[in-house]
C-alpha positions in Angstrom: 40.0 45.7 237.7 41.2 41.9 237.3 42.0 40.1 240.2 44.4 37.2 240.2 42.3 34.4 238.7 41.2 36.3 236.2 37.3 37.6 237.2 36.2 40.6 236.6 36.1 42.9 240.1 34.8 46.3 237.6 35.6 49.8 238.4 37.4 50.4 241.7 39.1 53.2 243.2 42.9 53.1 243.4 43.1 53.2 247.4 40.8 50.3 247.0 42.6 48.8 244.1 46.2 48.9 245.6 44.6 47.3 249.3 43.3 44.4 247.5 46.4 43.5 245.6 48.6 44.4 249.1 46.1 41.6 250.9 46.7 39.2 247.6 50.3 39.8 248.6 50.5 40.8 244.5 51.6 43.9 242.5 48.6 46.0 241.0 49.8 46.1 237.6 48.3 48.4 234.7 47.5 46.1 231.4 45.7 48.4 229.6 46.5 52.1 230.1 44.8 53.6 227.1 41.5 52.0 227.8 38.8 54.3 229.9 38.8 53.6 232.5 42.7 52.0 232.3 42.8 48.4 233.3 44.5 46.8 236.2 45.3 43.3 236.9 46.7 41.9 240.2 49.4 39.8 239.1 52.8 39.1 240.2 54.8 41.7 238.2 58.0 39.6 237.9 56.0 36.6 236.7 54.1 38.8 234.3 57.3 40.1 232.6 58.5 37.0 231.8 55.6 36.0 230.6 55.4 39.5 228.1 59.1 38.7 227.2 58.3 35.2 226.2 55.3 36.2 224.0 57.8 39.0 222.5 60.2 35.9 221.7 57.5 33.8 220.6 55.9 35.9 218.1 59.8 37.2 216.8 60.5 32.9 215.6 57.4 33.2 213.3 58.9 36.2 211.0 61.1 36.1 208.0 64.0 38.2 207.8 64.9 39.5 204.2 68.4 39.8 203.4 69.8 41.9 200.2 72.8 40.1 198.3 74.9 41.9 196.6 75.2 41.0 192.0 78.3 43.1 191.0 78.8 43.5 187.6 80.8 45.8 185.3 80.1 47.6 181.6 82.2 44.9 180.1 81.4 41.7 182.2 81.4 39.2 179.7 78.8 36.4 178.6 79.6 33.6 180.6 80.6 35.5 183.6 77.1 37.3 183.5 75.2 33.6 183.1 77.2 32.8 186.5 76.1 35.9 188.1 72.7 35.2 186.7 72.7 32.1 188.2 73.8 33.2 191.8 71.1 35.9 191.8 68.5 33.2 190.9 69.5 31.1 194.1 69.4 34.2 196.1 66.1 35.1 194.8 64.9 30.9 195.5 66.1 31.3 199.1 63.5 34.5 199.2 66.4 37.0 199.4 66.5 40.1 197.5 69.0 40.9 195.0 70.8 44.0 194.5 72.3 44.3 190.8 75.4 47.0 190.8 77.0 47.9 188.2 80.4 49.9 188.8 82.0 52.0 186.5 85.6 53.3 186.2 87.6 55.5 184.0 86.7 56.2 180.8 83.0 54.0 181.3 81.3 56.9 182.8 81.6 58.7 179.2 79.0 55.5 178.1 76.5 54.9 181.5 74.1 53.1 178.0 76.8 50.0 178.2 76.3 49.6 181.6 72.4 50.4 181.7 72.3 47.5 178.8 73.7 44.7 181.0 71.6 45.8 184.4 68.5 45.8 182.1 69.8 42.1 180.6 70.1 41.0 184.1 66.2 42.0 185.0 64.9 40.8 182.0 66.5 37.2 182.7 65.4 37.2 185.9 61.9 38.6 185.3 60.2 35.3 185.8 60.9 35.1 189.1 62.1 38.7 190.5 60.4 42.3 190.2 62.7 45.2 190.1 61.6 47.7 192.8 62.1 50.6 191.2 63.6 51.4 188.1 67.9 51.3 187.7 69.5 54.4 189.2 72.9 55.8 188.7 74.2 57.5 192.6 78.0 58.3 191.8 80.0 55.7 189.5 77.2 52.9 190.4 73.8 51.9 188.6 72.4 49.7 190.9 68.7 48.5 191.0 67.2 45.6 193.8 65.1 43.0 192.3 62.3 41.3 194.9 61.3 38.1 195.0 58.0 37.7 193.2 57.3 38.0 189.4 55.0 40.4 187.6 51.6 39.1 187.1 50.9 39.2 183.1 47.8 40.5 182.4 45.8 39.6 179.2 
């Protein structure tokens, strides 16, 4: 048991507990209900939950999102269009995003999945100095697609 300026009253009974919180003119509130014997704290509740919601809010400014963009490509992309793309992802991947490379194919392009598999690989091998791929490139339907992390591979030897 905690009383309202923080000292430590020790182990009370709850009849006890709840009549010196009443005489306070507090709430008895439970802080620690998984402790043995649980912990109590008289404390004004609706003061207390602000407080809890404000720590919540607090501690939620201090972490990074990750956001995926999207790198669409197809079998036949050419060159330069592929350096632009290249280019885009590397941003994305400077801003700390991740980057999902997808390549789509249609028609006649599924009979060759190789021409596609050659420019996804392309893609991750430019962009190995600064991106990991997170697992290798899989095909789900008519798309390869594989995500690239920020973060390159540590060379060893």
């Amino acid at each position: 048991m905690i009383d309202k300026d923080g000292n430590q009253l020790g182990v009370l009974t709850m009849m006890d507990a709840l009549s010196r919180a009443e005489h306070a003119g507090l709430d008895l509130v439970e802080i620690a209900p998984s402790a043995d014997p649980p912990v109590c704290k008289i404390v004004d509740f609706g003061k207390y939950q602000y407080q809890q919601t404000k720590k919540e809010k607090e501690s939620k400014k201090h972490q990074v999102k990750v956001k995926v963009k999207e790198v669409k490509v197809k079998p036949g992309t050419d060159d330069h269009d592929l350096a632009t793309k290249l280019r885009h992802a590397r941003e994305f991947i400077a801003k700390g995003n991740k980057v999902k490379i997808t390549c789509t194919y249609r028609g006649r392009e599924m009979a060759r999945p190789e021409f596609g598999m050659k420019v996804v690989r392309g893609l991750c091998e430019s962009l190995a100095d600064v991106a990991t791929p997170e697992a290798p490139p899989k095909l789900f339907g008519r798309a390869l697609t594989v995500v690239l992390a920020p973060g390159a591979k540590k060379k060893i030897g």
